[in-house]
N, C-alpha and C positions, 0 to 999 in steps of 0.2 A: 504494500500500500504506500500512496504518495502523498503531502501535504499539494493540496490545489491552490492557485492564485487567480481571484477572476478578476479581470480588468476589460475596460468599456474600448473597445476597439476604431471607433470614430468620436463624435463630439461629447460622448456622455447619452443617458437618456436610451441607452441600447438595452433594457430587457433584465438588466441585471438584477433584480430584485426579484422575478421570478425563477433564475436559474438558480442564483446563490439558495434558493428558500430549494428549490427541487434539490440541490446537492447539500444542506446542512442536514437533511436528513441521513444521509449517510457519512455527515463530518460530526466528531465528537467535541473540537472548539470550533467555533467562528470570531475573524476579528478583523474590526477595520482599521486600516492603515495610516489612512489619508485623510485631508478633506477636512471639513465640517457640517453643520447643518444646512449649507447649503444644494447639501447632494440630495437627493428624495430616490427612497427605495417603494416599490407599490408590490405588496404581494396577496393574493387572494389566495387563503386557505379555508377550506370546506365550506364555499362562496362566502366565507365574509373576506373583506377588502383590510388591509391594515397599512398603511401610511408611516415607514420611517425613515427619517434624516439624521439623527444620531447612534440611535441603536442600532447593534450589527439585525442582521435578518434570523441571526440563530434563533435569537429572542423569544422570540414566536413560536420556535420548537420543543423550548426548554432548555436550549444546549447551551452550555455556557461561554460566555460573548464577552469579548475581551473589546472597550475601547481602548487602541494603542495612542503610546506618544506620540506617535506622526498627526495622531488628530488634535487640531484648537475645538476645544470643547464652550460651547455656549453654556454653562450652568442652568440659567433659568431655561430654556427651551429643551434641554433635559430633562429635568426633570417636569415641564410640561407636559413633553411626552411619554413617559413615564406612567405618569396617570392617566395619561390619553388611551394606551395599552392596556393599562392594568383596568380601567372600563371596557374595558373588552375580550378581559376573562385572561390575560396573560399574566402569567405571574414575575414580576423585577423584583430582587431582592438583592444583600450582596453576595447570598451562595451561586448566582444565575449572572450579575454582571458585576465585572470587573472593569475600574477605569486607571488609566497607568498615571501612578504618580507623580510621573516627569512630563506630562502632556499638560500643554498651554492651553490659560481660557481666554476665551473670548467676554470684553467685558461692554458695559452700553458705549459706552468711550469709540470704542472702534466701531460700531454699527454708524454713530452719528458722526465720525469719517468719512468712514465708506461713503453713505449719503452726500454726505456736505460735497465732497470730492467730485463726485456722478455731476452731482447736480452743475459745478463749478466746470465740469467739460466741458457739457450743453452736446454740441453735434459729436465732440469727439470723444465720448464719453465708451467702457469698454462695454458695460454689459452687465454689470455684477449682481448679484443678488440684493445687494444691501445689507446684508448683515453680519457685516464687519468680520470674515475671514481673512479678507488680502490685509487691512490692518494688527491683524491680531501675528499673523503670522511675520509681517517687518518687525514689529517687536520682537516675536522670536528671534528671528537672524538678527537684527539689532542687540539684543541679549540685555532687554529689561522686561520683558514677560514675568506674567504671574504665573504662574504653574501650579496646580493642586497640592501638591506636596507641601507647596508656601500658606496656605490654611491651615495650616497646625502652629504658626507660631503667630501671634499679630503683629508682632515688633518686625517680622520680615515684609509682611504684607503692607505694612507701614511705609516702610523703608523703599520698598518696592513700585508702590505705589507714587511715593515723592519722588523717584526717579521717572514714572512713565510721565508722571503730567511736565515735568521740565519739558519733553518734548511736544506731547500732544496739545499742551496750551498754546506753544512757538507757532504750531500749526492751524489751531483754532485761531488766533490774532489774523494768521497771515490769509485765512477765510473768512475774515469779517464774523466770526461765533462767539459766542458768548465762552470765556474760559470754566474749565471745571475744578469743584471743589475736592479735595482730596481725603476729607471727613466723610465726604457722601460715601464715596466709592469704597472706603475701608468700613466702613459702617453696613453697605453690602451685601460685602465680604464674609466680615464676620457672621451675617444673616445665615448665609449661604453654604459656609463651613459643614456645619453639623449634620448639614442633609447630602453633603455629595463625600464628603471623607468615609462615611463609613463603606463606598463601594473603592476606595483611592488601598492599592496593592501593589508594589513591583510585577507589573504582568509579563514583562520578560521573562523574570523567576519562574512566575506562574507556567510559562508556554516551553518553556525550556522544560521542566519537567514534562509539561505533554509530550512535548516530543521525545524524551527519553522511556516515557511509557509505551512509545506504540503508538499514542493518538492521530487520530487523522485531523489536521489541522488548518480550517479553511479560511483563506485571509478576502475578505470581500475589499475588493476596493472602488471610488465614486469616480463619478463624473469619465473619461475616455482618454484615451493616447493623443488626439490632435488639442486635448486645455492642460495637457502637460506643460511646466511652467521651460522648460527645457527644450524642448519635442513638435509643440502642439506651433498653434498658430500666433504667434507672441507678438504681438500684448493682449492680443484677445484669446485670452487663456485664464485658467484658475494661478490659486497662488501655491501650489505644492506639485510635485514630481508624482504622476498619476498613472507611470508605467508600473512594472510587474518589480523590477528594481526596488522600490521603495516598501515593499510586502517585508523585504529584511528590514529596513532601515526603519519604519515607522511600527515594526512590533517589536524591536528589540532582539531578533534572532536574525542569525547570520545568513548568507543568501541560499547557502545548503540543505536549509530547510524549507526553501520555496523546490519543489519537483514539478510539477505542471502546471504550466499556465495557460488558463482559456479565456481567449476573446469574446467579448461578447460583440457580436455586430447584427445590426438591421438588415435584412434585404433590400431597404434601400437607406437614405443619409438624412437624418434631420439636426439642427442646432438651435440654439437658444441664445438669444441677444444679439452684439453686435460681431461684425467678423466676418472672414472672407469664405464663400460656399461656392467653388465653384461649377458644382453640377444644379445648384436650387434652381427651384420650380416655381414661377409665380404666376404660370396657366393654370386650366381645368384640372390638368394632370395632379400639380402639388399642391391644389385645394382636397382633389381625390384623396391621396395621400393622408393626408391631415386629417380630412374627418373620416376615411375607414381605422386611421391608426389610431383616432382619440388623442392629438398630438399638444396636449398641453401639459407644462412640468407639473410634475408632482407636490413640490413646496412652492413655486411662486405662479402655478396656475395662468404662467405666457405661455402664449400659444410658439410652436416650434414651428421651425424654416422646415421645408421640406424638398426633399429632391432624387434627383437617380443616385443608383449605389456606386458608389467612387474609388475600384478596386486599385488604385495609383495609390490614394491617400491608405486605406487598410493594409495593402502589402506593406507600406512602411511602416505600420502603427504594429506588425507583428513583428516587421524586423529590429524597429528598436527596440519592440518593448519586449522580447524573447520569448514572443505566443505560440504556445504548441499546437493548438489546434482551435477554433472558434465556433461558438453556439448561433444558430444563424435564427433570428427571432419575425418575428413578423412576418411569416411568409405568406398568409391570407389576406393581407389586407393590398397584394398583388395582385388578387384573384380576379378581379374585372377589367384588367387593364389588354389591349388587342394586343399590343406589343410592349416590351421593357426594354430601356436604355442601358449600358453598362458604360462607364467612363475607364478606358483604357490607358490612356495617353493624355500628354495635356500639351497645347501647343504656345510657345512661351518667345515673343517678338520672332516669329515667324521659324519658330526650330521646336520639334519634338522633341519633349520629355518627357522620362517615365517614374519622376519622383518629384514630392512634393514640396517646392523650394522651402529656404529659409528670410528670405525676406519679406520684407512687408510690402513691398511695391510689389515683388514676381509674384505672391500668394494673390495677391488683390487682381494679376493682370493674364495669370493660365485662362485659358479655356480649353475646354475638358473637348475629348474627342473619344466619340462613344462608336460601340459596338452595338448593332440590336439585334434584340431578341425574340423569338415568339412570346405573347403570351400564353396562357390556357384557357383563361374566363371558366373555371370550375371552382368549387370551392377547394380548398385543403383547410378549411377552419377543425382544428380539432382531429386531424391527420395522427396516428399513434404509430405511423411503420409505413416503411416508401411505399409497400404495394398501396396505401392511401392514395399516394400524388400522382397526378397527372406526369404522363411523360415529359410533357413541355417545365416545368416546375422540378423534376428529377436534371434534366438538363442545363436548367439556368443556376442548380446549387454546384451542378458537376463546371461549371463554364465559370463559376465566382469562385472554385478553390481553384483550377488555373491557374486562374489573374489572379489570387491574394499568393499563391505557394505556401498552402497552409488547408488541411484535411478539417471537415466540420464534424466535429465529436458528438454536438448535439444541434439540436433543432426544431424549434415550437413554433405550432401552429395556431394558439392562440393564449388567454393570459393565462388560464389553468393550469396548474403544473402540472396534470394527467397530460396534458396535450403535449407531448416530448418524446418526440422520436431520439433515445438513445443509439447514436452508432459506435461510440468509443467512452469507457467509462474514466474519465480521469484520476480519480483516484486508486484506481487499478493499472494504469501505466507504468 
């Protein structure tokens, strides 16, 4: 048996919240890496729907759910949801979730950053959720973050505190905001303490022993390979490293305990905010898309860009990010289309390329050069095994692992986890 890594293969928003739930069933931890509450996982189990941004997807199974360092932890929207779950018959407690002591929180400070910032772009603004991730995390790398760990003493928190607002008020002045007090925020703090320390544990320790038990240990990670801060489309990206890579780094174990890693990708490409897409659809076609896919996020309920599958940008989202093989999601919501486009190639001041620049002028000025394909106009909703799928639909997944160089292990036909054609088990690899 293998420890699994799933990572979102395109912009984010690819399916992960159903796959990660279909294989925590057969993982003994789950734990998220990366990110914050601005990623949203949607899983329906035994038709109810459940809605998480901070909590790994185990949750839900009972399995025990490690949030790692690599995540800025929002406290109050934690424990929000928390209760939001636990109304709906799941049990959090600290025998069930673990948050690692060395992971940074996210405090109001940086949301009304975030904002202020947005708002202070105007047209050139990136996209962000709002709720102060990309701030919370320059603290990190700046190295005056609060960390959980710093709840247990006030005098650090204190301390800590009077160092974050030296800056963040430099920057409120220079936005015309009102400065913040630093009573408020330690005051909090200490609120805050006594309800999130009792889940705060060295989860490293914690996972290191799993893995010296045998456990199978499944690291979910958010958002996709192209808003990797590194990789992705920069500046219109998240604020953390969103490849398979960072499954060591933000839980504390070394990379030898990541064995397979699975892509999650769409049959075709959708994004969220601002940034460059260029295979999007702004005909009938990516209206189609949109509303058979249901295409609005999860936590901030925008509606997503929608477009053809973009097997240029995926092939590279596997080779940087070290993907074994990819869950290919959505493939009914292709079912009434006459034909489908695939983007092969991109052509770039009049020369073919077959990878996805690094700049920000060549991202903004490719145009994709597509392959087409039949479609089938039959359903595959709820397809459990290929003899379900149409030939034309057998052909267009055998034609997209091709162009990505990379075998599809799994494959759902709708948001059900029954609906999952198994072809390759990853944690048996």
């Amino acid at each position: 048996m293998t420890n699994v890594a799933v990572v979102g293969a395109q912009w984010g928003d690819e399916g992960k919240g159903k796959v990660v739930d279909w294989l925590s069933e057969r993982a003994d931890v789950v734990v998220r890496f990366q990110g914050g509450h601005n990623a949203g996982h949607t899983l329906v189990v035994d038709g109810q729907t459940y809605k998480l941004s901070l909590l790994p997807s185990g949750t839900v199974r009972g399995k025990p759910s490690v949030i790692g360092n690599g995540v800025v932890i929002d406290a109050r929207a934690l424990l929000e949801e928390i209760e939001r779950v636990r109304a709906q018959g799941v049990r959090v407690d600290p025998d069930v979730l673990f948050i690692a002591d060395n992971a940074c929180l996210i405090l109001p400070l940086h949301r009304n950053l975030d904002l202020a910032r947005e708002e202070a772009a105007g047209t050139a603004k990136i996209g962000t959720t709002g709720r102060g991730i990309g701030p919370a995390y320059e603290d990190k790398v700046a190295r005056r973050a609060i960390r959980v760990c710093d709840l247990k003493d006030p005098d650090t928190v204190s301390f800590k505190v009077e160092r974050l607002l030296a800056h963040h008020n430099a920057l409120l002045r220079g936005l015309g905001q009102p400065e913040l007090d630093g009573e408020d925020i330690v005051s909090e703090l200490t609120d805050l303490a006594p309800q999130i320390l009792p889940y705060a544990v060295a989860t490293w320790e914690k996972l290191d022993d799993a893995r010296r038990d045998g456990q199978r240990i499944l690291f979910e990670g958010a958002q996709g390979a192209m808003l990797d801060l590194d990789h992705g489309t920069y500046p219109y990206v998240t604020s953390s490293n969103t490849v398979a890579g960072q499954a060591a780094v933000g839980s504390g174990l070394g990379p030898a305990a990541v064995g397979y890693v699975l892509g999650i990708t769409k049959s075709y490409t959708t994004r969220v905010g601002s940034g460059p897409f260029p295979t999007e659809l702004e005909d009938e076609v990516g209206k189609t898309l949109g509303q058979r896919g249901r295409e609005f996020g999860t936590v901030t309920g925008r509606q997503r860009r929608c477009g053809w599958f973009d097997a240029v940008m995926v092939r590279q989202a596997i080779k940087v990010g070290g993907i074994t093989g990819i869950a290919l999601t959505k493939l009914d919501v292709l079912d009434t289309l006459t034909e489908l486009k695939v983007c092969i190639a991109y052509e770039l001041n009049g020369e073919r390329i077959t990878r996805f620049p690094a700049s920000m002028a060549d991202q903004a000025a490719v145009v994709p050069v597509y392959e087409t394909l039949d479609g089938w106009r039959q359903s595959t909703q709820g397809a459990r095994s290929w003899a379900d799928l149409p030939a034309e639909a057998i052909k267009y997944i055998r034609r997209v692992e091709e162009l990505i160089e990379a075998p599809v292990a799994l494959l759902s036909t709708s948001p059900e986890r029954e609906d999952t054609i198994l072809v390759r088990d990853p944690f048996a690899d």
